[in-house]
C-alpha positions in Angstrom: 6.7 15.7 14.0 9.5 15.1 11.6 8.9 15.9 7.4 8.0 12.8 6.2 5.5 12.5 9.1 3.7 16.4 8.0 3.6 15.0 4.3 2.5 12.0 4.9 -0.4 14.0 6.9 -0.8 16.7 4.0 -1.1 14.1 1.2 -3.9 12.4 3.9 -5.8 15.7 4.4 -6.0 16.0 0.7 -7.5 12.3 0.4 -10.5 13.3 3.3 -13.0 14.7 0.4 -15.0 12.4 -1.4 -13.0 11.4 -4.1 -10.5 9.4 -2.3 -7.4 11.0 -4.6 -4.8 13.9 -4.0 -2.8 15.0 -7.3 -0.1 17.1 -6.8 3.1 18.1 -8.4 5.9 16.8 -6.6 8.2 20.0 -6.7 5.2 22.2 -5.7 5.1 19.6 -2.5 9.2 19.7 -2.1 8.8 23.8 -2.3 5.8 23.7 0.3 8.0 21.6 2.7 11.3 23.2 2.2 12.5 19.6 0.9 14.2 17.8 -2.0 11.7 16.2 -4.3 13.5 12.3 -3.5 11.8 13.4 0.1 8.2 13.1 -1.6 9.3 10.1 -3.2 10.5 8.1 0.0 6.9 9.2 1.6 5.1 7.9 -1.2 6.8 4.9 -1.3 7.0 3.7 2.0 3.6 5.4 3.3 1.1 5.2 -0.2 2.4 1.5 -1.5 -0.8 -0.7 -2.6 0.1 -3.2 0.2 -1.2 -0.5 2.4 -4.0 0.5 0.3 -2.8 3.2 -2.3 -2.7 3.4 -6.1 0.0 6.0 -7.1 0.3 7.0 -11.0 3.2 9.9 -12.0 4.0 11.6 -14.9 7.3 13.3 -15.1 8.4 16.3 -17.1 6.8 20.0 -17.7 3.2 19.2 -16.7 4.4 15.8 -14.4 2.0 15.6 -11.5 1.6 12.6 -8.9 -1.7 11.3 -7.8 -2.5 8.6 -5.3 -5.8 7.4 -4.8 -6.9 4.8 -1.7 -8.1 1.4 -3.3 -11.7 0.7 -2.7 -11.6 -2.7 -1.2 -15.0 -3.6 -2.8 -13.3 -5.9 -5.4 -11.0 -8.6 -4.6 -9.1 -7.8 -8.0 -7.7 -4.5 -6.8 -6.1 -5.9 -3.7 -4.9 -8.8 -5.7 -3.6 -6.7 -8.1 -1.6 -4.5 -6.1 0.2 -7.6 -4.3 3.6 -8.4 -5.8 4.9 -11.5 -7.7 7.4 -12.0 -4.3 6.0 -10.7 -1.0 7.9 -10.8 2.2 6.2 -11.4 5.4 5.8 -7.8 6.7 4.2 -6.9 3.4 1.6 -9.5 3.8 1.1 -8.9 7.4 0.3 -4.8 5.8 -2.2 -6.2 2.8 -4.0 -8.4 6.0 -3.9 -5.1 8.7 -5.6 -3.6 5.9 -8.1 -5.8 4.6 -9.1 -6.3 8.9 -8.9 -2.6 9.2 -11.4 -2.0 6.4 -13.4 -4.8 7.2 -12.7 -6.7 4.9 -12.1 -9.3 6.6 -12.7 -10.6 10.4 -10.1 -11.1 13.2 -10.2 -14.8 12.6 -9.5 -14.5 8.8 -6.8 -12.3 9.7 -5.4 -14.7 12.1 -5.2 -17.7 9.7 -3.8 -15.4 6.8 -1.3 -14.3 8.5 -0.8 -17.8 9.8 -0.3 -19.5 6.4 1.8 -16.7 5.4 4.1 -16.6 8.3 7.8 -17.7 8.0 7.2 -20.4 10.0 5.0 -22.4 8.1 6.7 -21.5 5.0 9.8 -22.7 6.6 10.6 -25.5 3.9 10.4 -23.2 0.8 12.7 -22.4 -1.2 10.9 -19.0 -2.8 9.0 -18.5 0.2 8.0 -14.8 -0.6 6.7 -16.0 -3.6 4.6 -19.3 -2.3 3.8 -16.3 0.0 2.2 -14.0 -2.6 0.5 -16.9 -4.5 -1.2 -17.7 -1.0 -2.4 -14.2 -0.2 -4.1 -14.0 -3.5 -5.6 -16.9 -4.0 -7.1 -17.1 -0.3 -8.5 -13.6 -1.2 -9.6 -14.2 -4.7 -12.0 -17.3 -2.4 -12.9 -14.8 0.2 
C-alpha cells in the first residue's frame, strides 16, 4: 500500500464516527506520514473532491487546519452544488457512481445519466463539458 493509499485510509478512518468530518492540520498529517504537505494536498484533491462526495474547507497559517466532511445526499442542492460550471465525462460518471452507490438513485437512472452525459451523444457540442454539467444538474434538481 503506497502513501497516498494509507492517507487516504487514515483521513477515512477518521470520517467512521458519527459526524461524518475529520479536521486535521495538514503538517501534523505530513509529519505522521513522513511526507511533504503537497502529498496531503494531491490525496485530498484527487480522493475527497465533491464529485465523489466530500466537502473540504482549509485555513492556512498558524492555527490552519483542513476538514473534509462527506456530503449527505439527502438534498439535491449539495450534489448540485459541488458539480462544476465544465464537467468532463469521468467526473460525471464519479457524481453518478456516487449518487447509485448511495442510493440515490437506481441502476436504470444511472444508466440514462450517464447516457446523456456520455461523449457520444454530446458529440455535436461545442462546450460539451459544460452542456455536460448543465445536464447533470438539472436532471438531478428533477429527480
Amino acid at each position: 500500500m503506497g502513501v497516498s493509499d494509507k492517507i487516504e485510509a487514515f483521513i477515512n478512518e477518521l470520517m467512521k464516527d458519527e459526524t461524518d468530518y475529520a479536521e486535521f492540520g495538514r503538517n501534523e498529517l505530513a509529519d505522521l506520514f513522513g511526507c511533504v504537505p503537497s502529498q496531503i494536498n494531491y490525496v485530498i484533491s484527487t480522493r475527497f473532491s465533491p464529485e465523489k462526495g466530500y466537502c473540504v474547507e482549509s485555513r492556512r497559517g498558524g492555527g490552519g487546519y483542513i476538514k473534509i466532511r462527506k456530503i449527505r445526499l439527502g438534498g439535491a442542492s449539495d450534489v448540485i452544488a459541488g458539480i462544476k460550471e465544465s464537467c468532463t465525462a469521468k467526473e460525471a460518471r464519479t457524481v453518478v457512481e456516487n449518487l447509485y452507490r448511495t442510493g440515490s438513485i437506481d441502476v436504470k437512472e444511472a444508466h440514462i445519466l450517464m447516457t446523456v452525459c456520455g461523449d457520444k451523444a454530446l458529440a455535436e457540442c461545442k462546450n460539451k463539458d459544460k452542456v455536460r454539467s448543465d445536464i447533470l444538474k438539472n436532471v438531478i434538481s428533477e429527480l
